[in-house]
N, C-alpha and C positions, 0 to 999 in steps of 0.2 A: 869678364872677358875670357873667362876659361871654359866656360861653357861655352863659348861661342869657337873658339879654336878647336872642341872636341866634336863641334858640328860640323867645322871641316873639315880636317880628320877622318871624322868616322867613316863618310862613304867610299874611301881609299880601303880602309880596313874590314868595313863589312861585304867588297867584291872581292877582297882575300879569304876572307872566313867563307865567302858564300861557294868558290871555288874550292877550297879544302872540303868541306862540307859533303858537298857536290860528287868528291874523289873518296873521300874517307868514312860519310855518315857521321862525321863527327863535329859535331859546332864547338868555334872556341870560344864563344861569347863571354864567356865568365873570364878566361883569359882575358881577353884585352881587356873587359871591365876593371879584375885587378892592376893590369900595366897604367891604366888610367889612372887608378887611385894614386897609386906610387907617381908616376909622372907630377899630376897635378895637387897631390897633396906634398910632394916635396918644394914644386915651385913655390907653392903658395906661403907652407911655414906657418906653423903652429900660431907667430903673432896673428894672421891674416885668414885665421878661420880654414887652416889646409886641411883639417880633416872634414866638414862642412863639404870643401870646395872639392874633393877626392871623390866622397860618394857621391855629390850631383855629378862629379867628369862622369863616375863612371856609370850612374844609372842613364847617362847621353848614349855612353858607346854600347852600352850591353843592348840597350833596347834595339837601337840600329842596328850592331853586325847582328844581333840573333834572327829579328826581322830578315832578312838577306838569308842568311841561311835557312830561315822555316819556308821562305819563297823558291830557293833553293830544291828542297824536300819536294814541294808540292810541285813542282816543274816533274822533278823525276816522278810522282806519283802517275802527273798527268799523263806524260809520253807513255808507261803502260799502259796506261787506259784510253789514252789515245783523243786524250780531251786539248779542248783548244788553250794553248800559250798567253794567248789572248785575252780569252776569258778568265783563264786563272788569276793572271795580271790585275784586271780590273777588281774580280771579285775579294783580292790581297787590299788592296786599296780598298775597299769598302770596309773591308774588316778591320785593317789598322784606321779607318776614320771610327770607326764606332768603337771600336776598343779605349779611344781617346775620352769616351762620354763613358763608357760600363764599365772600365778598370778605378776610375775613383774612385765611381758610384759604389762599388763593390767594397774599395777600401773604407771608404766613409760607414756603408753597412756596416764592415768589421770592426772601425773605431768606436762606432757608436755602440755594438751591441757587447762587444767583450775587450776584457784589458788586455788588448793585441800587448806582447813585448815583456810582458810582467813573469818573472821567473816562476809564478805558480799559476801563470795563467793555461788553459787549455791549447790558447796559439802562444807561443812563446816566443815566437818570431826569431829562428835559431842564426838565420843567414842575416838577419840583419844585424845582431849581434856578432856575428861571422867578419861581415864587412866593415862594419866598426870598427874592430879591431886592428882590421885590416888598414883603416883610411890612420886609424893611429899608430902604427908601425912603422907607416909612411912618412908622417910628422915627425913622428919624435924619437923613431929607430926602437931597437932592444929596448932601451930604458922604459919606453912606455908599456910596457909588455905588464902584467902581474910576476910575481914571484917564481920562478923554477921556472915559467912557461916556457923559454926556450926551448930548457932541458929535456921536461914533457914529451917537448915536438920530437927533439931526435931521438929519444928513445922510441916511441911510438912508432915512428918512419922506421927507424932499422929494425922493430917487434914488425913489422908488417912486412918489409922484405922478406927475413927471417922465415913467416908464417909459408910466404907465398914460396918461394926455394923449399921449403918441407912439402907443400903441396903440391906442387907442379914439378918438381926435380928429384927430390932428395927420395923422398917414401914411396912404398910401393901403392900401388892404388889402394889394394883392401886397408891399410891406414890412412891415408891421405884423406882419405873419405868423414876421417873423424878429428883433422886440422879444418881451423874456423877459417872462413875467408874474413882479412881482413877490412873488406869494404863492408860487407853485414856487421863484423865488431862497431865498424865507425858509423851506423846511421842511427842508433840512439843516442848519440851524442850530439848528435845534430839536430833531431826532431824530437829528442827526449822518450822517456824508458815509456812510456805508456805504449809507443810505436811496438814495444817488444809483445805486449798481451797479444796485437793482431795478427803482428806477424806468428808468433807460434801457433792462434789457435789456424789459420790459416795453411802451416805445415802439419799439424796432428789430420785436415782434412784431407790435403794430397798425400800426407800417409794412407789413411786409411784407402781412398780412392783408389791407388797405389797398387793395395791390396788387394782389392776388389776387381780392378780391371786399368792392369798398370799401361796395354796401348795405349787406352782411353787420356789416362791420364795424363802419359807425357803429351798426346796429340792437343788436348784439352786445354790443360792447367792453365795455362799465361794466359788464354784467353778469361778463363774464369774469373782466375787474381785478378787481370784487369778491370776486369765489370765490379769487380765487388770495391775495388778503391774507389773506382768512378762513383759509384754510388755511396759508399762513404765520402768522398769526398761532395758529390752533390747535399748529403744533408747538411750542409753548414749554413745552407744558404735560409730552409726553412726555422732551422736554430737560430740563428742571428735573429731573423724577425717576428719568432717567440718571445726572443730576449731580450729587444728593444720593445715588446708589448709585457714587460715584465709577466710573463707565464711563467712558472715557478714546473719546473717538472715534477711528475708524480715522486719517483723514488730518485737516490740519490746512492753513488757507490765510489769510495773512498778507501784507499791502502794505508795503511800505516803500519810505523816499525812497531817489534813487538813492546817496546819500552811505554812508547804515545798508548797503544791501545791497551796496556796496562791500568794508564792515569786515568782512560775514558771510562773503564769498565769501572776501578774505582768511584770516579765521581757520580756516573749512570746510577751505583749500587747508593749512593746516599752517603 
């Protein structure tokens, strides 16, 4: 029945997100999803499956207020463009009916083809690991935490303030330039370090471009980035169904520390 309360609920909270939204560009949907967790994984209580019961609450609310807020978006898109309210409306409804049949499909694609979640896997599924945590926080407080983590968190939170006061306050520009932001430090820890290969060969290109023809660039760049995620992120789909027709790719490219590729070059040599 907690999923059933978070269904009514939720459309109280997603014409609040969709209204913020609407005024700020900014959806809370991960917000209430976490208030979810905590709400309904504390009612529930670790006997009675609360962290279980925490990420279903909150994969109810997230879907719904975020839904509201991308109809939100696409309101505001339409009125510049001057397209009908209407239309928008109905074509939002199409998309969440089919979304309902292609969002499994897609997950089942991914279950089937790769070990989605696996710490050495290619998708490593970092937010669901994220929210995990999360729904177990809820449950069973600090204690369920691992070791130090708390302590982690606050160092890390006030290393970030810190970073950000030296970059936006404290330094003159010609230094500030050379303090990390600390949203960029935190997104390999999210999606994991292999994120960092693309991301720099990605800045070595708007360097060079930069140089070549720096208007170009700043007018350009975001568009470019985005095409090129898009399309790395469309290859996964042709992967996956390589990988459930077991096709073995040609070549294969692999990092290791210098210790491991020591033992390899070792055992390679005989």
């Amino acid at each position: 029945y907690y999923i059933l309360v978070m269904y009514l609920i939720a459309p109280a909270l997603a014409f609040c997100n969709s209204y913020g939204c609407g005024l700020t560009d900014w959806s809370l949907a991960s917000t209430y999803g976490k208030l979810a967790i905590f709400v309904v994984g504390a009612l529930a209580g670790s006997s009675h499956g609360g962290v279980l019961a925490g990420l279903a609450g909150c994969g109810v609310m997230m879907s719904i207020v975020s839904t509201a807020s991308d109809l939100m978006q696409d309101f505001k898109t339409g009125y510049l463009t001057l397209a009908s309210p209407r239309s928008m409306f109905v074509s939002q409804v199409a998309g969440t009916a089919m979304g309902c049949v292609i969002a499994p499909s897609v997950f089942w694609l991914f279950h089937k083809a790769f070990d989605v979640g696996s710490p050495t896997s290619e998708y490593q599924a970092p937010y669901a690991t994220l929210y995990r945590n999360i729904s177990i926080l809820g449950v069973e407080g600090l204690q369920g935490l691992p070791a130090h983590c708390f302590q982690l968190c606050c160092v890390f939170f006030v290393a970030a303030v810190v970073l950000d006061l030296l970059k936006c306050r404290l330094l003159p520009k010609k230094w500030a330039q050379f303090v990390p932001i600390p949203m960029a430090l935190a997104i390999p820890f999210y999606v994991g370090g292999y994120f960092a290969v693309d991301m720099c060969i990605g800045s070595l290109i708007l360097y060079a471009w930069e140089r070549v023809n720096k208007a170009k660039a700043r007018a350009l760049s975001r568009a470019v980035a985005s095409g090129l995620i898009c399309g790395d992120g469309l290859w996964t789909l042709p992967a996956s169904v390589l990988s459930l027709a077991r096709v073995d790719p040609p070549m294969c490219m692999k990092f290791l520390s210098a210790a491991t590729n020591a033992q390899v070059d070792k055992f390679l040599a005989g």
